[in-house]
N, C-alpha and C positions, 0 to 999 in steps of 0.2 A: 771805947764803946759808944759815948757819947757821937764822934763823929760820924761813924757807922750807922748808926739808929738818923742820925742828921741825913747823910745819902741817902740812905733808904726811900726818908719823906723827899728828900726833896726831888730823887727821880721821881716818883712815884706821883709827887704834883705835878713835873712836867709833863709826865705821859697822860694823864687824865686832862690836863690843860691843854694839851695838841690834839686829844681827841674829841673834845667837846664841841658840841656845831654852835658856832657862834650865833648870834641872829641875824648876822648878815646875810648870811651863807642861802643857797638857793633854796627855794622850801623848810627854813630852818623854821622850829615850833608849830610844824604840820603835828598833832596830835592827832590821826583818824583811827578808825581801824581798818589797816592795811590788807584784812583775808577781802571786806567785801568792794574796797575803792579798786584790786588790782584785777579784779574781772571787772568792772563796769568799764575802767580805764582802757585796758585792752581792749574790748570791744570797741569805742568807739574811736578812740584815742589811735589803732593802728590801722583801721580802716580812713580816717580821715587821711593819711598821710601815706596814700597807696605808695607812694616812691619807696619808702620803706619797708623792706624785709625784716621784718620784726626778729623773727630767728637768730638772721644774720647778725641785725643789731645785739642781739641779746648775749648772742655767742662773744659776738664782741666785745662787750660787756664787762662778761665772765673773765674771758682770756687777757684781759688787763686788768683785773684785780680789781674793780671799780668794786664788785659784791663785797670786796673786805672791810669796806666803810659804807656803804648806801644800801645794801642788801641784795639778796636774790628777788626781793619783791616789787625793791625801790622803796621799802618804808624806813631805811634808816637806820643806823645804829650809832658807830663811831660818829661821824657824817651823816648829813641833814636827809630828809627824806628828799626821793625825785618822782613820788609818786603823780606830783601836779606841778611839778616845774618850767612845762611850757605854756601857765598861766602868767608865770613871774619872767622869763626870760626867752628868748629870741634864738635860732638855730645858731646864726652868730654868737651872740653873746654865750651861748653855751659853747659853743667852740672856743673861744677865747677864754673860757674859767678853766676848761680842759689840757688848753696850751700854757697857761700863765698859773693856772692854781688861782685860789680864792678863800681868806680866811686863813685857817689851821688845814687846808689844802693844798699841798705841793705842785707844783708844774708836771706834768704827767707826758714822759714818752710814748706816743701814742703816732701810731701811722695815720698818715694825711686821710687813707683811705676808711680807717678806722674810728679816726675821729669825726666824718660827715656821718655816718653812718649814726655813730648814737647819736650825734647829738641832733641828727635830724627826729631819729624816734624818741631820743628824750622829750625835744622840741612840741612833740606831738601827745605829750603827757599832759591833760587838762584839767 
């Protein structure tokens, strides 16, 4: 019973432990609130960066599962917010956290085509 109840804690620490956004992590300890930064963000944030299809980007997004740790909003959850990530990091360097992982963030199969794509509109998150 003893080891049982032992398992238990001790997955249960590693899974809260790989989900935690460290403070390294891109935008980790953004505290805002996320309804009113993710329209002002939008607005200027995907007009600066006409190259970007935001849509595209977004769908993109989606269809690689980024939302299961960053959100539908970019504010965060498992994973650090990316509501203002291209104040801290480079379209590059965010391609490379996306290829390589970063933190309690795995290396992410993501197509070449897929990954310019966010990480140019993440890029453009201020």
């Amino acid at each position: 019973m003893k080891k049982l109840l032992f398992g238990l804690f001790f997955v249960s620490f590693l899974a809260l432990g790989a989900c935690s956004g460290g403070g390294d992590e891109e935008g980790a300890g953004d505290q805002s609130d996320p309804s009113t930064e993710e329209n002002a963000d939008q607005g200027s944030s995907e007009q600066a960066n006409s190259d970007v299809d935001a849509k595209e980007a977004k769908q993109a997004f989606e269809e690689n599962n980024c939302i299961s740790c960053h959100g539908g909003d970019l504010s965060g959850g498992y994973g650090p917010s990316l509501q203002k990530v291209g104040k801290k990091y480079s379209e590059d360097d965010i391609k490379e956290i996306i290829s390589k992982g970063k933190g309690s963030m795995p290396p992410q199969s993501v197509s070449d085509e897929d990954k310019n794509l966010i990480a140019s509109w993440l890029a453009a998150k201020k």
